[in-house]
C-alpha positions as CSV (number, residue, x, y, z in Angstrom):
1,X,11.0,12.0,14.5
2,X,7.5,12.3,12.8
3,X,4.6,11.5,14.7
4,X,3.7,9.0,12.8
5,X,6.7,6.9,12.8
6,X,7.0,7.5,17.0
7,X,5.5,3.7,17.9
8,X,5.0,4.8,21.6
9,X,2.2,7.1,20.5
10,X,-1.7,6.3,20.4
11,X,-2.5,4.9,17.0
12,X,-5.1,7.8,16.1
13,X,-2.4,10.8,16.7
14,X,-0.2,8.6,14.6
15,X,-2.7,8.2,12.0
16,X,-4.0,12.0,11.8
17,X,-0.4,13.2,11.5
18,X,0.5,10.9,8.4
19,X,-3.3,12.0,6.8
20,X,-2.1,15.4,7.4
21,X,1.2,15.0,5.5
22,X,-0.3,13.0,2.8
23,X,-1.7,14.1,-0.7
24,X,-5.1,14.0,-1.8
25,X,-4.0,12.0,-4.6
26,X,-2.2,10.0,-2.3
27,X,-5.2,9.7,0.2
28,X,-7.2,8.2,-3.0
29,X,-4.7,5.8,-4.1
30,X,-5.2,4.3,-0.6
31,X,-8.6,4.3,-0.9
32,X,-9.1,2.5,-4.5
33,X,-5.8,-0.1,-4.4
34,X,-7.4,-3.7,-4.5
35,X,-5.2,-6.5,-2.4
36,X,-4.4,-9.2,-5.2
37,X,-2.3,-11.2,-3.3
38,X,-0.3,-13.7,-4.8
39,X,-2.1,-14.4,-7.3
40,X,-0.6,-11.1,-9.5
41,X,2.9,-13.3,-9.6
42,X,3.6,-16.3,-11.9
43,X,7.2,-18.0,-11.2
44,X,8.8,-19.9,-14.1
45,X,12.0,-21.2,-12.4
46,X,13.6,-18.3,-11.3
47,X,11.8,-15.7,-13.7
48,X,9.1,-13.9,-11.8
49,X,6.7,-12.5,-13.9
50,X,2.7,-11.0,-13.6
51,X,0.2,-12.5,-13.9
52,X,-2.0,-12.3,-17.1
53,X,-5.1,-12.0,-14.5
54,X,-3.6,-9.1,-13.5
55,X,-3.0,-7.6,-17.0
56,X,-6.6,-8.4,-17.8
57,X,-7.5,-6.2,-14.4
C-alpha cells in the first residue's frame, strides 16, 4: 500500500509521499482550483445543469 493511502501514518509522511508522486502540473492545479460550492449547479426537476455564474468564471 502507498504511503499515502496507509491512515495509520503521521499526516506529513503521508503528505510528502503523495507530493512526491504527483506532477508539477498536478501540484499547480491544486494550488489555483477555487471552491464554488454549490452554487456552480442549477437543478430544473431532475436535470442538473451549471451554473451560468460559473460559465461567466
Amino acid at each position: 500500500m502507498e504511503q499515502y493511502k496507509d491512515s495509520s501514518l503521521k499526516p506529513s509522511l503521508r503528505a510528502k509521499d503523495l507530493l512526491g508522486r504527483m506532477t508539477l502540473r498536478e501540484k499547480i492545479g491544486q494550488i489555483n482550483q477555487r471552491l464554488y460550492g454549490f452554487s456552480v449547479y442549477e437543478r430544473n426537476g431532475e436535470e442538473i445543469t451549471l451554473s451560468e455564474e460559473l460559465k461567466r468564471k
